[in-house]
C-alpha positions, 0 to 999 in steps of 0.5 A: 947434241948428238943425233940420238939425243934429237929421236923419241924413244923407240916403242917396245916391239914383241917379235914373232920368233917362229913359235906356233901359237896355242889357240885350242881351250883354256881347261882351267882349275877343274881340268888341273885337279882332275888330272892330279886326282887320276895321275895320284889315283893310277899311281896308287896301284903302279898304273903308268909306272913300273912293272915293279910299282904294280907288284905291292900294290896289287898283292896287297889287294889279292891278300885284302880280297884272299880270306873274304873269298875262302870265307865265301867259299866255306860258307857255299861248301858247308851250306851255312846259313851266315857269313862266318863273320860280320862285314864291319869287323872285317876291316879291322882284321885286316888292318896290318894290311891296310896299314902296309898299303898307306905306309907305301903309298902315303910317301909315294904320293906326296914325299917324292914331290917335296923331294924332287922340287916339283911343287912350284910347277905344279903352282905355276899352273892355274892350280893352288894348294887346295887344289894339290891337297883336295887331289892327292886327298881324295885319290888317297882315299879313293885307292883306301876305299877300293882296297877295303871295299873289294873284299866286302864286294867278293862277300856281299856277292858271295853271300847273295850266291849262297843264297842268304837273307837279302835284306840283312846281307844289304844292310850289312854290306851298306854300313861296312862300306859307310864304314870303310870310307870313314876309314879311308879318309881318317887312314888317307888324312894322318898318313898324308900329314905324316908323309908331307914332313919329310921329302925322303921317301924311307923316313915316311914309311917308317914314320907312317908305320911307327904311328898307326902300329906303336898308337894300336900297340898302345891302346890295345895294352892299356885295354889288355889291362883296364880288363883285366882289373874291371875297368870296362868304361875305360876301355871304351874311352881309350879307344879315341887314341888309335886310329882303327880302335877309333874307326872300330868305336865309332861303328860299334855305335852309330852302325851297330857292329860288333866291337873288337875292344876286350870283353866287346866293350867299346862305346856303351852310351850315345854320350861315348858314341857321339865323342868318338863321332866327333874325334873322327870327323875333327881328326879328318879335317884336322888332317886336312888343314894340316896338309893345307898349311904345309902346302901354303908354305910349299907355294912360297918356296 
């Protein structure tokens, strides 16, 4: 028997190499989404990155807020007695808009994390998916939020200077906002899922675009047609197959605004109404199941 053979097995030892120790908080989950819901946000707008990150996004709000301004300006110098237009059907006008901002910003936020390979680091921190989808989601929305909401702000406050009704300008101001968030979670939802397919960050753009324009092209013809032959039900029902022509059904019921559909034919009854309510909130958290699902796998990977 050798000498080594007659002694127990040493004890395992951890050895204080010299690194200093973290005793500060421990934030946790809530510090974790928080901090990705700001960093998404900022980024949103170019906020923490590149002068040249800032430039499209902070166009895209000057062309969002541009006309609403002019309005106002024409309504105070002519003296009349209304906004030329509602607030609900400013949003739809400016969709191309709104639909150039998400095309830029929905791969921004999630595409060059797939691409890059950082979404185990993010996992590797007390966060979880839901945690990732719930920010980028929200922050998505958020920046949507701001960029359809600004303008109705610049006509809200440019109509109580020119001094019209109060009461029918604040109601009006109040469904247009209900209405530009419902749009900006529906927008935020498809092009996040659309964005999450593919790491490249090119391909999500052209994807994103190819979606809401080609979907809007679509139904507006089909519209285009079924008015053309006296089919005014059907108009109101294909609007469920596009995007904003959802958004624009939907208000035209539940917040009284006028329709852009041809001939102003959008949901007639509250049976329609009520459709086109459900296919909106199915479709945002389809969207968001969707992001959850592509996430859980991202976790593993």
């Amino acid at each position: 028997m050798t000498q080594l053979e007659g002694r127990p097995p040493a004890a395992d030892v951890i050895h204080d190499i010299g690194y200093r120790h973290y005793d500060g908080p421990r934030l946790g989950r809530g510090y974790a989404r928080k901090s990705l819901y700001v960093q998404s946000l900022r980024s949103a707008y170019g906020l923490g990155r590149s002068a040249k990150s800032k430039v499209l996004p902070m166009i895209l709000l000057a062309v969002m807020c541009g006309p609403a301004a002019i309005m106002v300006a024409v309504a105070i110098g002519t003296k009349a007695t209304k906004l030329p237009i509602e607030y609900t059907q400013y949003v739809i006008i400016m969709q191309a808009v709104i639909g150039l901002y998400l095309a830029a910003q929905a791969p921004q936020s999630v595409s060059l994390d797939l691409r890059f390979k950082t979404t185990p680091l993010y996992f590797s921190r007390p966060i979880e998916a839901v945690d990732y989808v719930a920010s980028k989601f929200a922050a998505l929305t958020t920046a949507l939020f701001i960029l359809t909401g600004t303008p109705l702000l610049v006509m809200y406050i440019g109509a109580l200077l020119a001094k019209f009704d109060v009461s029918d300008q604040s109601a009006g101001f109040a469904k247009a906002m209900l209405a530009a968030l419902l749009l900006s979670m529906l927008f935020s939802g498809i092009g996040l899922v659309i964005a999450a397919l593919t790491p490249r960050r090119g391909f999500g753009v052209a994807a994103v675009i190819a979606v809401f324009t080609l979907s809007y092209g679509a139904v507006t013809s089909v519209q285009g047609v079924a008015s053309i032959n006296g089919n005014a039900d059907v108009i109101g029902w294909l609007g469920l197959f596009s995007p904003i022509t959802l958004i624009d059904g939907a208000q035209t019921w539940w917040l009284g605004a006028t329709s852009s559909f041809p001939e102003g034919a959008g949901p007639k009854d509250a049976v329609v109404g009520t459709v086109y309510l459900l296919v909106l909130l199915a479709v945002i958290a389809g969207s968001f199941g969707l992001l959850m699902r592509r996430y859980r796998k991202a976790v593993l990977s």
